[in-house]
Backbone as CSV, one residue per row, in Angstrom:
resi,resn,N_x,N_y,N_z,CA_x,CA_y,CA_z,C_x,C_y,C_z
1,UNK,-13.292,5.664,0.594,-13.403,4.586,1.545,-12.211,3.644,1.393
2,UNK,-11.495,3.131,2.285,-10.745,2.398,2.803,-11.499,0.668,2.543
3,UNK,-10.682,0.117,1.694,-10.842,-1.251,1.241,-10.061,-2.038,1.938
4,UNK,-10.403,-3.592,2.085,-8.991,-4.623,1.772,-10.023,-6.100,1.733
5,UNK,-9.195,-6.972,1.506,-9.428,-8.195,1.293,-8.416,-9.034,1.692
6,UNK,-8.708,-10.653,1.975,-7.762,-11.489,2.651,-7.552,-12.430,1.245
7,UNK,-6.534,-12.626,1.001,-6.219,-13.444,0.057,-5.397,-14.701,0.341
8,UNK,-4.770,-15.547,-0.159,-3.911,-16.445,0.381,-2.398,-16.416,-0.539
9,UNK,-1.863,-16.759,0.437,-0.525,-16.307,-0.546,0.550,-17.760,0.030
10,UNK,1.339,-17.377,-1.369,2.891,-18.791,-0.871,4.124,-17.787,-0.834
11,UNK,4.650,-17.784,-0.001,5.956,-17.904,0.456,7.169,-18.501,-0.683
12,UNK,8.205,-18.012,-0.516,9.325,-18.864,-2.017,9.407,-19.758,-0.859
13,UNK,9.353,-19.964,0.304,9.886,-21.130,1.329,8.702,-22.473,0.934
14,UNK,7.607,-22.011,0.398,6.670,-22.878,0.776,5.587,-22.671,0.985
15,UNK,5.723,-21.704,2.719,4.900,-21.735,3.187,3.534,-20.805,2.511
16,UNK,2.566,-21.516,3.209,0.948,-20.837,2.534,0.365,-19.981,3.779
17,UNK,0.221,-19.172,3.611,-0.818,-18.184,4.754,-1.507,-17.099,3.851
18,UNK,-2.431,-16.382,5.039,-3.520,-15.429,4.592,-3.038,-14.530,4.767
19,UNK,-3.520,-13.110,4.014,-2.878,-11.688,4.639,-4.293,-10.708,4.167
20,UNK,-3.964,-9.460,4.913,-4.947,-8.843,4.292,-4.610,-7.755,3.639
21,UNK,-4.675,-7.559,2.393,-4.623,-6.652,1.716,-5.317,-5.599,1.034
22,UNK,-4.774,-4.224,1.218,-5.599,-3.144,0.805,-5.940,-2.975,-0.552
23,UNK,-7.001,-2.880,-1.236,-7.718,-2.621,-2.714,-7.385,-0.914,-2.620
24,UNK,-8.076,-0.128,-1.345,-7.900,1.097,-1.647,-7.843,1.438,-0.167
25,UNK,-6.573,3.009,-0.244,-6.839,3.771,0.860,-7.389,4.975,0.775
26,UNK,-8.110,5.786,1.708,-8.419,6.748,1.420,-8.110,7.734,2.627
27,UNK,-7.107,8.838,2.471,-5.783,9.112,3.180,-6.562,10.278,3.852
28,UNK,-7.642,10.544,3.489,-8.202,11.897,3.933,-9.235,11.475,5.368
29,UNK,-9.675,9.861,5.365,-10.719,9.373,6.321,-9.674,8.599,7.112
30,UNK,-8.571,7.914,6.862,-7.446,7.673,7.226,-6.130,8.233,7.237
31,UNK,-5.678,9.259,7.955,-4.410,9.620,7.590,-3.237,8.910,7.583
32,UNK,-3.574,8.125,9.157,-2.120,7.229,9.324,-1.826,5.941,7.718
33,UNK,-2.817,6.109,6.904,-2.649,5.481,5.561,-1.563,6.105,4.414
34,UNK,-1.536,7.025,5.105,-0.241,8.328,4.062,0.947,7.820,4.667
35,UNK,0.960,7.638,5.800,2.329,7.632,6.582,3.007,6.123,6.156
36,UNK,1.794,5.183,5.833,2.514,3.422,6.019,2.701,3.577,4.293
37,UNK,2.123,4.557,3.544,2.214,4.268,2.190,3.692,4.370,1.719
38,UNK,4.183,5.664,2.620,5.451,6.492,2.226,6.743,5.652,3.098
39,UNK,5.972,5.028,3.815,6.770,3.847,4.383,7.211,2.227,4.345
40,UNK,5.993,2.342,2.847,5.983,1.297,2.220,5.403,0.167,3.313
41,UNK,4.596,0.476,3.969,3.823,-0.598,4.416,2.916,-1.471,4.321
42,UNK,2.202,-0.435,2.841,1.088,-1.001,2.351,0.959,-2.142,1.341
43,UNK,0.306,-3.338,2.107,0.528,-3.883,1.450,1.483,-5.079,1.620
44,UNK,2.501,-4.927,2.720,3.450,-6.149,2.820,3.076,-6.978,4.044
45,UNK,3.819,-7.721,3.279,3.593,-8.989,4.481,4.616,-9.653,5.067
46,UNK,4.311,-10.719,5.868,6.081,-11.545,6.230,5.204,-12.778,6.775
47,UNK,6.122,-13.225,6.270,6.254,-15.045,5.941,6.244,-15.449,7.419
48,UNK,4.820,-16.245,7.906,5.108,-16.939,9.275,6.306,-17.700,9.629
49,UNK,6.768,-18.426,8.710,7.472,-19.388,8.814,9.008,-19.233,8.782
50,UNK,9.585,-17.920,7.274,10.735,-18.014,7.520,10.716,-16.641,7.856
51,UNK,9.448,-15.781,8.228,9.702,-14.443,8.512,10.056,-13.621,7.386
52,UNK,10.655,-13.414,5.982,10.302,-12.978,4.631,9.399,-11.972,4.418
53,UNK,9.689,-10.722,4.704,8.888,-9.422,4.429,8.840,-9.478,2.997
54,UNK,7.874,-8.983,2.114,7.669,-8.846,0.930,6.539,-7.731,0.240
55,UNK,6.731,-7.366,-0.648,5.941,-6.359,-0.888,5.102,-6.757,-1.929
56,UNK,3.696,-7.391,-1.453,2.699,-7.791,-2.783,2.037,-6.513,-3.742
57,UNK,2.280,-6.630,-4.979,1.801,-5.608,-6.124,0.156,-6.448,-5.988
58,UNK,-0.722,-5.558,-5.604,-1.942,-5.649,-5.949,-2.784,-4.176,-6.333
59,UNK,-3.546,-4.006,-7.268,-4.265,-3.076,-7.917,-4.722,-1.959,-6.388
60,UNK,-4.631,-0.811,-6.778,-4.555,-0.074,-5.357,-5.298,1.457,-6.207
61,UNK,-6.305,1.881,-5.295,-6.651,3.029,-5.486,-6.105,4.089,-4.134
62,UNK,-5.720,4.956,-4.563,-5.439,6.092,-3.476,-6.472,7.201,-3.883
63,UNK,-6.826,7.705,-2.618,-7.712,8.435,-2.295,-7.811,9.806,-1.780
64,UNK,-7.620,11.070,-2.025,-7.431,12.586,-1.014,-8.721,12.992,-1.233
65,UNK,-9.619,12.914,-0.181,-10.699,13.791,-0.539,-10.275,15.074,-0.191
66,UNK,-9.486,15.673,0.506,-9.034,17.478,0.620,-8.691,17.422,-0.434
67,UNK,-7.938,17.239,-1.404,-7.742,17.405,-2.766,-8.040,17.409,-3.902
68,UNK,-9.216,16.501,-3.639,-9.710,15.977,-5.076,-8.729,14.635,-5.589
69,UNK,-7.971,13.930,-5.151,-7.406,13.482,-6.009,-7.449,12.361,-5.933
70,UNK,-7.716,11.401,-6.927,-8.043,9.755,-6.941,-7.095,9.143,-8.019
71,UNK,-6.405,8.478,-8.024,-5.080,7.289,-8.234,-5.522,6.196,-8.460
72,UNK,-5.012,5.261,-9.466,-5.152,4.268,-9.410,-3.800,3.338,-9.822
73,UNK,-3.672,2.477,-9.185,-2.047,1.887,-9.304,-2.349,0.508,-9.679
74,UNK,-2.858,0.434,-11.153,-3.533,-1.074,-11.770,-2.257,-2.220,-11.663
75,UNK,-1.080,-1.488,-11.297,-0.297,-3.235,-11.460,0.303,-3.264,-9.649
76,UNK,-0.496,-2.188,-8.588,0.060,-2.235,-7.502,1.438,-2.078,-7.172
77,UNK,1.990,-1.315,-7.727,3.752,-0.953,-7.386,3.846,0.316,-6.802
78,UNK,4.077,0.215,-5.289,4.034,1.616,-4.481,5.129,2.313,-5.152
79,UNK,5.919,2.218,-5.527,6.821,2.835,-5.844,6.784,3.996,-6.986
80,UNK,5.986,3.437,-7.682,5.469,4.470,-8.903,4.679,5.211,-8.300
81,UNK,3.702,4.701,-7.680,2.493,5.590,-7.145,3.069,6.294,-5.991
82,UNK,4.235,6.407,-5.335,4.778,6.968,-4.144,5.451,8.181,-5.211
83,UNK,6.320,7.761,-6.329,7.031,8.635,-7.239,5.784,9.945,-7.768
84,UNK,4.740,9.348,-7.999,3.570,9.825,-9.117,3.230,11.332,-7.706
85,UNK,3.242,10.715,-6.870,2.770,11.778,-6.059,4.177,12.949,-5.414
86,UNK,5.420,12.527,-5.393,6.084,12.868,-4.673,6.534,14.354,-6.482
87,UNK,6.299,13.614,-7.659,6.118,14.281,-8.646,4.985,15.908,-8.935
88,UNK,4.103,15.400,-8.207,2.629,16.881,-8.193,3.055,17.189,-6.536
89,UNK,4.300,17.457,-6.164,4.744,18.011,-5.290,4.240,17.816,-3.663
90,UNK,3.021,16.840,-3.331,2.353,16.615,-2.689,2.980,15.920,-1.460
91,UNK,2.396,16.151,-0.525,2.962,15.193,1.324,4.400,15.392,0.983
92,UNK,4.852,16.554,0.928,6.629,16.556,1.398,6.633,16.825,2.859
93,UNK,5.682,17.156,3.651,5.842,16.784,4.911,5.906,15.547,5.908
94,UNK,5.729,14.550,4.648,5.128,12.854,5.697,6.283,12.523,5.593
95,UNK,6.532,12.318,7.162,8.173,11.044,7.187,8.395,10.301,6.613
96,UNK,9.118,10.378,5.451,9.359,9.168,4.858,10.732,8.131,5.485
97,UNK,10.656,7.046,5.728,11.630,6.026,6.188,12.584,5.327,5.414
């Protein structure tokens, strides 16, 4: 199952706003969740104010039920968890950007 939560966040400008962020995806009930992962979408946000895309590290479970395979990315850094998978040879077909 597909998680998220709204948290509040600051901006280095300042500014304070809400976003919503994913706890967990689960890529098999969601696919288009594979595609924003490898695109690093998951997860970022941008700053109302000065516009500031950013990529928040929050605790992230990934999910394949065709696979069996369940992930957990306790300090939220897609990058490892994009590496971890691109490592067990997995989604070399998803566009990556």
């Amino acid at each position: 199952m597909t998680s998220k939560h709204e948290c509040e966040l600051e901006c280095r400008c300042g500014q304070v706003f809400k976003a919503n962020l994913y706890d967990s995806i689960n890529v098999t009930l969601d696919p288009k969740l594979l595609t924003m992962l490898f695109a690093r979408e998951i997860n970022k946000v941008k700053c109302p104010k000065c516009k500031v895309e950013s990529q928040v590290k929050n605790p992230l479970v990934f999910h394949d039920m065709d696979i069996d395979l369940m992930l957990v990315s306790k300090d939220g850094n897609m990058e490892n968890l994009i590496k971890d998978l691109e490592n067990r040879g997995l989604y070399k077909d998803v566009k990556k950007n």
